[in-house]
C-alpha positions in Angstrom: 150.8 31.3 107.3 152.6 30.7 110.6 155.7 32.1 109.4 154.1 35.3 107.8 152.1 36.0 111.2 155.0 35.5 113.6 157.6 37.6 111.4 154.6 40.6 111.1 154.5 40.1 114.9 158.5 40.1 115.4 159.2 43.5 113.3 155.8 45.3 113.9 157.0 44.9 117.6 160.7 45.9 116.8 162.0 42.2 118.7 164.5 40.8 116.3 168.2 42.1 116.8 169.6 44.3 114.2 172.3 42.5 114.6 170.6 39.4 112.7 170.9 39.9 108.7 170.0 36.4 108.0 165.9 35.4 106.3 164.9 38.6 107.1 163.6 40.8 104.6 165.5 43.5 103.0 168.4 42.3 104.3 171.6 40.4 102.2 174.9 38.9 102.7 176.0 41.6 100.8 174.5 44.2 103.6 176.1 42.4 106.4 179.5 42.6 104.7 179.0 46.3 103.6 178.3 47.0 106.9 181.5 45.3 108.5 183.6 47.0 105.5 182.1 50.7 106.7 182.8 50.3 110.3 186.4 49.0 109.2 187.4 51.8 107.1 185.9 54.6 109.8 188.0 53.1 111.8 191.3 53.4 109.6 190.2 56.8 109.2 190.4 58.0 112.6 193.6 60.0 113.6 195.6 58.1 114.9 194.5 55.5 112.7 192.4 52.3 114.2 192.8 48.6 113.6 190.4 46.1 113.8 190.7 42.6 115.0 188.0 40.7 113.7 186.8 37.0 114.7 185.0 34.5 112.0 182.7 32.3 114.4 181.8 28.6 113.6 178.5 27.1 115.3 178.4 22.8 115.0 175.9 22.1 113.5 174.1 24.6 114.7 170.1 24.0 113.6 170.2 20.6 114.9 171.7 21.6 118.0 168.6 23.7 118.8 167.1 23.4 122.5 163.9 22.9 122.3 162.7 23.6 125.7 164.9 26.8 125.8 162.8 28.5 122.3 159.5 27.7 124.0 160.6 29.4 127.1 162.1 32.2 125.3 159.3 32.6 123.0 157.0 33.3 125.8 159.6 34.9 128.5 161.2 37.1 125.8 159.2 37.7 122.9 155.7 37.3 124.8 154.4 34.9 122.3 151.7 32.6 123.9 148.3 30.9 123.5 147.5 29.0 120.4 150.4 30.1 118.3 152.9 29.1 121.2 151.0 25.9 121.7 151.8 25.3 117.4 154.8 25.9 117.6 155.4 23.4 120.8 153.8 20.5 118.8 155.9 21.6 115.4 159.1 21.1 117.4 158.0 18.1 119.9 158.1 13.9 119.7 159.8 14.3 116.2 161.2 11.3 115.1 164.2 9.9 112.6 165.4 6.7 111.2 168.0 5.7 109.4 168.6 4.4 106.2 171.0 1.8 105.2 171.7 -0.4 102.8 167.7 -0.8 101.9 167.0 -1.3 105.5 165.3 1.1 108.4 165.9 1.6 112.1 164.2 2.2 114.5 162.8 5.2 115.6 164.9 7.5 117.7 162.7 10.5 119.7 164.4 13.6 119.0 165.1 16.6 122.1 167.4 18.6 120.3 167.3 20.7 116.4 164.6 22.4 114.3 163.7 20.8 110.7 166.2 22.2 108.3 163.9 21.8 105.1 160.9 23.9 107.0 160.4 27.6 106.4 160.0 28.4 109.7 163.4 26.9 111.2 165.3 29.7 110.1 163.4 31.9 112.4 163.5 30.0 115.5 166.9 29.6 114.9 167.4 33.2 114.8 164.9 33.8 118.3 167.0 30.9 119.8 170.4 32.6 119.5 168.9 36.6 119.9 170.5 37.4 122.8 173.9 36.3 121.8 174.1 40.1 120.9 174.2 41.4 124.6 178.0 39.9 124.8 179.2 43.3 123.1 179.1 46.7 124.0 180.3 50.1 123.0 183.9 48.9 122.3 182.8 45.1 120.3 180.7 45.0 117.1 178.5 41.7 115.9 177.1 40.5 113.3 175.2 37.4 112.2 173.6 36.0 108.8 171.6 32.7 110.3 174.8 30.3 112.0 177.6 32.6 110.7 178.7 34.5 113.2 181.4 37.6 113.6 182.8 40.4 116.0 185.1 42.7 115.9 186.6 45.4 117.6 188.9 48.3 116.2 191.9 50.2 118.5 195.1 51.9 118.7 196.5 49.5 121.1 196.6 46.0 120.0 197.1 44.6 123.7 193.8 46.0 124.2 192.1 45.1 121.1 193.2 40.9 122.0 192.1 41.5 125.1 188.5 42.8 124.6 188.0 40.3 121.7 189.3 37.4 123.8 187.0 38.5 126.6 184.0 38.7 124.0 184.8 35.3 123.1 184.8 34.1 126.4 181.0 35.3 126.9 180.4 33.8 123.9 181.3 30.1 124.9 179.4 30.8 128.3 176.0 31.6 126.3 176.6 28.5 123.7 176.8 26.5 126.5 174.3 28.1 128.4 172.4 27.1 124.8 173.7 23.1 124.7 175.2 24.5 121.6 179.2 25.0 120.7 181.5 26.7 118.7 184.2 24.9 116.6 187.9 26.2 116.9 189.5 24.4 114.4 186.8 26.2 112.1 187.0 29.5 113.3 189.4 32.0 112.5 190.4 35.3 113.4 191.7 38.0 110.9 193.2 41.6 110.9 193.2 44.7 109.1 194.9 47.9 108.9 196.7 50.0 106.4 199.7 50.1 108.6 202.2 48.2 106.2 204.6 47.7 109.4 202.1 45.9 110.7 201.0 43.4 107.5 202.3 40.5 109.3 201.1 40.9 112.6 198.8 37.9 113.9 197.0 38.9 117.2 196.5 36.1 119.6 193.2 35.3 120.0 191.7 31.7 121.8 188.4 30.2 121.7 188.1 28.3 124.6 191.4 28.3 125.3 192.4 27.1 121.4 194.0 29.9 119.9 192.3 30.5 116.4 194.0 30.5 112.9 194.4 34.2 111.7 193.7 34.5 108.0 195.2 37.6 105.6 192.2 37.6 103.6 189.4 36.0 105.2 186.3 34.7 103.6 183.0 35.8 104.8 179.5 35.0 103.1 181.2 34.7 100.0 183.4 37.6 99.7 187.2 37.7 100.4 187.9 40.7 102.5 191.1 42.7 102.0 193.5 43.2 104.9 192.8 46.6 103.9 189.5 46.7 103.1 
């Protein structure tokens, strides 16, 4: 009932960012990649044709790293949820507790400041409000797109000088928010990739650094699923 109520609320009031294709109705994996694909291939298009660097984001452990002061405060600041239904959602998230299991014996409790409950339906929403204005890092020249913690940008060019350096600078902004968030991004996990139909250019790796860690660059990439084609 919650959930129902709160996602009426959300898309009746237009709040969610397009940019979000994850547990929201009418939308797939396969819409998210579609919609990468098309912007690719305008891109190669173009006279003189574009390349696109792209950037394959992962999130550790992303729903238990949720701050759960920061999604009140948003809730009500951002989204201008409030009264009872904020006061729910406070209690849903507050003095939750764990223990651990091992070996047929318990520990103690441990209070819990931090994550939303992966096996509730409404975690996937918060999660989504939590991380909505991760978004605001692009602009006319940078593309992004989510599905829940899997995250992506890209960016398409002429010059590839210019295309590592406006991803690089995205990626910056991006570690400054997920800090901002007490959450992080894995390097060793992330990858970049890059496509083109310029055969000259099949073996070209752009250099691109998360945090100062520059990222593996994959041919093919995998992405919700679907291996994507250098040349799409």
């Amino acid at each position: 009932m919650i959930l129902k109520r709160l996602t009426f609320y959300l898309n009746s009031q237009d709040l969610l960012p397009k940019e979000q294709y994850g547990f929201r109705e009418g939308n797939s994996t396969t819409d998210q990649v579609l919609y990468f694909c098309q912007n690719t291939r305008d891109a190669q298009n173009k006279r003189p044709t574009n390349h696109t660097v792209s950037v394959f984001l992962d999130l550790t452990k992303a729903f238990d790293k949720v701050w759960n002061q920061n999604i009140i405060i948003k809730l009500y600041e951002v989204f201008g949820i409030s009264g009872r239904a904020l006061t729910w959602i406070y209690a849903f998230l507050r003095n939750r507790l764990i223990r651990v299991n091992f070996k047929n014996s318990l520990s103690r409790n441990f209070k819990l400041s931090l994550g939303v409950p992966q096996s509730s339906v409404r975690s996937p929403i918060l999660f989504s409000l939590f991380l909505s204005d991760i978004e605001q890092v692009t602009n006319g020249m940078r593309k992004i797109g989510s599905f829940a913690d899997d995250i992506f940008l890209w960016r398409s060019g002429i010059d590839l000088k210019k295309l590592e350096s406006g991803v690089n600078q995205a990626l910056v902004d991006f570690w400054n928010i997920a800090e901002d968030h007490k959450i992080s991004f894995n390097p060793s996990k992330s990858m970049a990739g890059f496509f083109t139909i310029n055969r000259k250019l099949y073996n070209f790796h752009p250099n691109i650094l998360l945090n100062h860690q520059p990222l593996a660059v994959n041919k093919h990439p995998r992405y919700l699923g679907f291996v994507l084609n250098r040349e799409i």
